[in-house]
N, C-alpha and C positions, 0 to 999 in steps of 0.2 A: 573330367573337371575335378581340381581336389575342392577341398573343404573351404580351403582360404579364396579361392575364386569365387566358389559360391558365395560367401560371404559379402565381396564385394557386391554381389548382383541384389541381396538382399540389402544392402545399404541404398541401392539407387532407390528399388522398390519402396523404404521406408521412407526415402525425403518424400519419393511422392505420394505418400499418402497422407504427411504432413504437411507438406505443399498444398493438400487438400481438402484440409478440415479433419480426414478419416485420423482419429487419433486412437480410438481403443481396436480399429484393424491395422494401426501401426505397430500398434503394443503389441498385439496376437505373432505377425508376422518377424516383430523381434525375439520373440519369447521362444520362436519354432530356431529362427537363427542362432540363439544362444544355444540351446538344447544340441544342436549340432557339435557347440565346440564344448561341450559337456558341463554347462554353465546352467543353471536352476534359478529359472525367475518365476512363481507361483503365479497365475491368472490371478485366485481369488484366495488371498493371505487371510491366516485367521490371526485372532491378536494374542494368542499366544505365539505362533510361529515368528512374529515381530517383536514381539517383547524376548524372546529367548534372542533372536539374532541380535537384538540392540543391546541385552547384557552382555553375550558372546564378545563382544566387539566392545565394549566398555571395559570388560577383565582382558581383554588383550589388549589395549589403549594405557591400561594403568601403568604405571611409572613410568610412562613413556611423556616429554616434554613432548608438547603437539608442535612449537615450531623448528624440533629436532627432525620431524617426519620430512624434510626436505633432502638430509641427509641421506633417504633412500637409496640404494642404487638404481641406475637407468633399466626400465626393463625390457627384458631382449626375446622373449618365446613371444615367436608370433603369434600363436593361436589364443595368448592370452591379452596379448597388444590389439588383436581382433575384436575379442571380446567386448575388451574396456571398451574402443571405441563405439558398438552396437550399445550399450547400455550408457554412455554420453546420448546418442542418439536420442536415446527413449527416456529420457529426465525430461525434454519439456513435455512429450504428450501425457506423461505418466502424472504429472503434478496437474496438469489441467484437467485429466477426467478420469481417473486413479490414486488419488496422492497416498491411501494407505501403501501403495506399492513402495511410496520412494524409502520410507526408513529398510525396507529388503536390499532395493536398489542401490543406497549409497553403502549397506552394510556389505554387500559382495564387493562393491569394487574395493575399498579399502582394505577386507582380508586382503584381495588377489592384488593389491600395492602391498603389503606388508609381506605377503610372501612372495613375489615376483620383482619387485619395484617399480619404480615411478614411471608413470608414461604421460605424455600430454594431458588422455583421458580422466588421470588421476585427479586435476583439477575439480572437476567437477564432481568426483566421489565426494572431494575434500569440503567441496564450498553446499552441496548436496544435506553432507551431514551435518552442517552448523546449521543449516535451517531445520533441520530435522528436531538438532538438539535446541533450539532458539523458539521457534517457532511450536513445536509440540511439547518438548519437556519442559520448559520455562528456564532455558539454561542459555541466557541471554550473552552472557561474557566468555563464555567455554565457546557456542557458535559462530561469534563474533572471531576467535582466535583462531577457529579452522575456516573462516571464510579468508584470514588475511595469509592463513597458510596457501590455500587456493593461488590467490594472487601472485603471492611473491613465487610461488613454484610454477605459472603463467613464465614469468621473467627468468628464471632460474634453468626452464627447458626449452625458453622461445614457443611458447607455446600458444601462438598465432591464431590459431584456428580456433582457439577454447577462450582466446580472452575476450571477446563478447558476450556468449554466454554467461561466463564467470563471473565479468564485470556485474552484471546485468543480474545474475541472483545477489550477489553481496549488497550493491546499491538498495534492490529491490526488500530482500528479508532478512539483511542484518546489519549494516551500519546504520540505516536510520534509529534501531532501538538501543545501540550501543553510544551514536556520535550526535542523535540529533534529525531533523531532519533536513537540514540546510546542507549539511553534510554532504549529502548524496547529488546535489545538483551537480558539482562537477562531474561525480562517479558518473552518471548518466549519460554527461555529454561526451564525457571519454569514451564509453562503450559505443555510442554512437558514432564515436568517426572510426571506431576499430570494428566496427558491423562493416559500415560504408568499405572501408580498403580491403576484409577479405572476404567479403562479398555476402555477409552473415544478416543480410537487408531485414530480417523479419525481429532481430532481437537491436539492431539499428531503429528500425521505426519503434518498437515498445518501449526503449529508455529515451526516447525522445519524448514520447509522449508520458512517460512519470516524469522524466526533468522538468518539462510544463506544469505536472499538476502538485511535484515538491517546490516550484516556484509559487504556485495559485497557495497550495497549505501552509508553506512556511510565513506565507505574509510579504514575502518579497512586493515592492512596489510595483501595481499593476504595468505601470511604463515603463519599466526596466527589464522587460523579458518579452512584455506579448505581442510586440511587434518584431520578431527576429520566429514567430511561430509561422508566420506565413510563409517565408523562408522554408522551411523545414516541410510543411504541406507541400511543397512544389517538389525539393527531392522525395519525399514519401509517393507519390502520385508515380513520378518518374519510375521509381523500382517498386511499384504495385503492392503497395504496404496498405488493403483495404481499412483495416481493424485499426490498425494506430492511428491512420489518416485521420477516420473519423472521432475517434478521439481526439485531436488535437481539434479540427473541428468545434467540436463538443466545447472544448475549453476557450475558446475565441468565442464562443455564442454566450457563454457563461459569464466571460469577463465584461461581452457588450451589456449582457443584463446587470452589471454591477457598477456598470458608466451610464447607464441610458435609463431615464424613468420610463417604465410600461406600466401597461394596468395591470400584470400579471405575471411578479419579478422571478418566479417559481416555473412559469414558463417556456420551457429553451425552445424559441422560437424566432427566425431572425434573421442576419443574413447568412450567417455560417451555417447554421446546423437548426432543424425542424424536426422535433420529438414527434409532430403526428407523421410524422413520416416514416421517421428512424426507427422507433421504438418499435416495430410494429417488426421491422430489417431485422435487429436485431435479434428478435425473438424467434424471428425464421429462423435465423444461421445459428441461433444458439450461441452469440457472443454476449458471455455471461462478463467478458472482461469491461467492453464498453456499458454492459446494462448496469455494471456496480456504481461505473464512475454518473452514467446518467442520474441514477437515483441520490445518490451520496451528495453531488450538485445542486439538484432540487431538494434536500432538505434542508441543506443550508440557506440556500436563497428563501425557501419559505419558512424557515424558522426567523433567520434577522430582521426579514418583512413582515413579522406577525401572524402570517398566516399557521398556524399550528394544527389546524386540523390538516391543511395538505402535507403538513411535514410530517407527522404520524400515519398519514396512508403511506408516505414515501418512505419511511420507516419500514415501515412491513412489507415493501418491493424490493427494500435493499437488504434485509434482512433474508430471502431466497437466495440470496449469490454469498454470504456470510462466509462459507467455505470456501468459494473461491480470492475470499480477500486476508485468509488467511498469512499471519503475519507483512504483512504490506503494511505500507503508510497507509492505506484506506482502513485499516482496522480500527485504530483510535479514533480517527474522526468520526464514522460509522457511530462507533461506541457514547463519543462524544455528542452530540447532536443529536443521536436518539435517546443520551440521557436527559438532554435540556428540554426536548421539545415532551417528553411527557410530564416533567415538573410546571414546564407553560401550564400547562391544563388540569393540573392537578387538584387546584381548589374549586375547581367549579364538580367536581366528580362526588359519590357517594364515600361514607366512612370507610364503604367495605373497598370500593373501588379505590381510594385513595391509599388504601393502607399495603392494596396488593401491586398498585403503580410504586409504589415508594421501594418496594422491595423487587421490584424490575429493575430500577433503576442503582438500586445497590449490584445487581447482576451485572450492570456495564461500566460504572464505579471500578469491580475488581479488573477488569481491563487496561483502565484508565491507571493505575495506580504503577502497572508495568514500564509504564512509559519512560522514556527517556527524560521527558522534562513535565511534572507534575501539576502545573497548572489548569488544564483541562479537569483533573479530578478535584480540585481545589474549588473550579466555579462548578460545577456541579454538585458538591459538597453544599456549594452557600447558598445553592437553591434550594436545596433540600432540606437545610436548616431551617431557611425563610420558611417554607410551607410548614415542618415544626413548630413554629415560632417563638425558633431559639435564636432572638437576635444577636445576641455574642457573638457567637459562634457562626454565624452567617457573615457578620460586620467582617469577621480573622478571614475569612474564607476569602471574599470577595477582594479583599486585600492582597491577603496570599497571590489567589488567581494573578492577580493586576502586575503586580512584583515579578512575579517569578516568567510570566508570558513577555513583559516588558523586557525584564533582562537576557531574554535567550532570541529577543526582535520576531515575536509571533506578534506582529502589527494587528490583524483582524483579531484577535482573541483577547489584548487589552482593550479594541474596543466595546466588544460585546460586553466582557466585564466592566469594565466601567458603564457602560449603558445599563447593565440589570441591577448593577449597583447603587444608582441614580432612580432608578426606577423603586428598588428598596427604599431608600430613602424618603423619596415623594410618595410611598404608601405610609409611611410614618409620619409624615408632616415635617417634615425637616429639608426641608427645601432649600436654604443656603447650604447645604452638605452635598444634596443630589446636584446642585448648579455646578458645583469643581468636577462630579465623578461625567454629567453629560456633556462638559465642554471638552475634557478628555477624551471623549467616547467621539465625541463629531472629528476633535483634531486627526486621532490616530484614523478613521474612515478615510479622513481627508486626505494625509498621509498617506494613505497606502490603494488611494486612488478610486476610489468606489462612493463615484461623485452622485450615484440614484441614491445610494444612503444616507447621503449627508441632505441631499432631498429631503427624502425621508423624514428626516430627524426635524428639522427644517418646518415641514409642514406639522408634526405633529407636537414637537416639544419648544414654538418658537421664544415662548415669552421664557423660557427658560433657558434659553439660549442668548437671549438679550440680555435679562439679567448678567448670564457671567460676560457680557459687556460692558457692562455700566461699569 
């Protein structure tokens, strides 16, 4: 049996061990494959061995136009067209329980396209390394440029088999911080009917279940997406998509708690989806991907409902999977919400404990500031001003926030601002001021469907709620 057969045998062997959870005995058994066709993928990279590869590969990138790299030639040595393809392979398990690997990973295939040429595989070298460069070096626009390289060279080789994938990192860790994140809702659904036709069902069910949760983050109106999610649970079920099921799951039990008053709006419990159930599954299997979005969920819910100490435990649960959310749209939010919810609490704390919260919260600040669209760092800013009690400057802020979340249609985050800006307000005594920011804050709730809050609001802010009636 030659080399290239073998290889074949080790391809089947690795789906199935990915097919099975086994992701670092996938990696092992890739790494023995590559070795074969004289290809060096290191178990355990040190960071100089990564930082030398990434400059290597930066001085041979230079003066080179990255959407010139299409121009490649078609590459034709099989044993290198082998190669690439094992190391496509090994990018998704390598990012969920290795990711120092992947700057090695995309840095080999890209030499072995610059000196071989382009193969299908190359996509993934290409869209690999814009997260790499996006996502670890803060070179947002540069990764943004080689994930659309990826793309068009998808189309350019017919290259069927990798545009799920592809799709599926682009959408995932770099057009949202380039275009936004509304952006990405089509990208999603498109990787998802392109999973579904060549049969790539497992990164079909994972961009269906981000398309749900870039529709639940962007503010899209709750009834304009969450009823076509059940839909989607039935094909997922059909082609045995465990992980993203429940995730979509997760996100119907979420959306019922932000339509439905409970005594416990923090608690995803219901008819979809039962945390004392689930949580517990999770932790078994070691799905770090649903445990993010569980906790990430529950702070929010328990931060808008006031409840702030469960949001700061939830804080510190979701703060474990922190690497795993690694450039994603769950990063800012994460950052987001754990900035808000330790300024809730911040004046009831000690000088000493306040002064070292405030400087926590400037930690998730510089995240926030990365963003594609600014307003998240803005109302965070104007809490943190308030707690200063530098009213100016909290007034600009909350403004800012309000403006700039209003103009990019982040529904839920003009209302929260305008609610703490309302609430600023009516800690001042200025109550015909807080009346216009809380009627805003109930309208946009209302708008965007999350009728337990407007409840909420309801029960506890009513006569000022009357007021901006009269």
């Amino acid at each position: 049996m030659n080399t290239l057969d073998t290889v074949n045998i080790y391809e089947t062997q690795i789906k199935a061990l990915i097919d099975r959870g086994q992701m670092l005995e996938a990696i092992a058994l890739g790494q023995n494959a590559l070795a074969r066709l004289g290809v060096n993928l290191p178990s355990e990279p040190e960071q100089t061995l990564i930082g030398k590869a990434l400059q290597s590969l930066s001085e041979r990138l230079s003066g080179q136009q990255i959407e010139e790299l299409i121009t490649l030639p078609v590459m034709s040595n099989p044993t290198t067209i082998a190669a690439m393809q094992l190391l496509a392979m090994l990018s998704g398990p390598i990012f969920r329980v290795s990711p120092a690997l992947l700057p090695l990973l995309c840095a080999t295939m890209i030499n072995l396209s610059l000196e071989f040429g382009n193969t299908p595989a190359s996509t993934i070298g290409y869209v690999s390394y814009g997260m790499v460069l996006s996502a670890f070096g803060g070179e947002v626009e540069k990764g943004y440029r080689f994930g659309q390289l990826a793309l068009n060279l998808v189309n350019h080789l017919n290259a069927q088999e990798f545009k799920p994938l592809t799709l599926f990192l682009f959408g995932t860790f770099l057009q949202h911080r380039q275009e936004g994140l509304r952006a990405i809702i089509p990208t999603m659904k498109e990787c998802h009917l392109a999973g579904m036709e060549t049969g790539d069902f497992r990164h079909a069910g994972y961009s269906i279940a981000i398309y749900a949760d870039a529709n639940f983050f962007a503010g899209v109106c709750l009834n304009d997406w969450e009823a076509e999610i059940e839909n989607y649970c039935v094909v997922l079920e059909t082609v045995k998509q465990n992980s993203p099921l429940t995730q979509l799951k997760l996100i119907q039990q979420t959306v019922q708690n932000w339509r439905e008053i409970v005594n416990q709006p923090d608690l995803l419990r219901g008819t979809f989806y039962d945390e004392m159930v689930m949580v517990p599954k999770h932790h078994q299997d070691n799905d770090f991907t649903v445990l993010k979005s569980v906790y990430i969920h529950k702070i929010m819910l328990a931060y808008f409902f006031g409840n702030y100490s469960h949001a700061l435990n939830y804080v510190a649960q979701a703060n474990l999977y922190l690497r795993s959310m690694t450039g994603t749209i769950y990063t800012e939010f994460f950052h987001f919400y754990a900035g808000l919810s330790y300024l809730a609490v911040c004046s009831t704390l000690s000088e000493i404990e306040q002064a070292n919260t405030l400087a926590l919260v400037e930690t998730h600040q510089t995240t926030l500031a990365q963003s594609a669209h600014l307003h998240k760092w803005h109302l965070v800013e104007a809490e943190r001003q308030r707690i200063l009690g530098n009213q100016t400057s909290a007034r600009e802020n909350y403004d800012y926030a309000i403006a700039i979340a209003k103009e990019n249609g982040y529904i839920p985050e003009v209302a929260i601002a305008s609610e703490l800006a309302a609430k600023f307000y009516l800690a001042l005594g200025k109550e015909k001021v807080a009346v216009g920011y809380m009627q805003e804050a109930y309208y946009c709730y209302a708008q965007w469907g999350a009728t337990a809050k407007t409840g909420n609001l309801e029960k506890d802010y009513s006569q000022l709620l009357r007021s901006s009636q009269k």
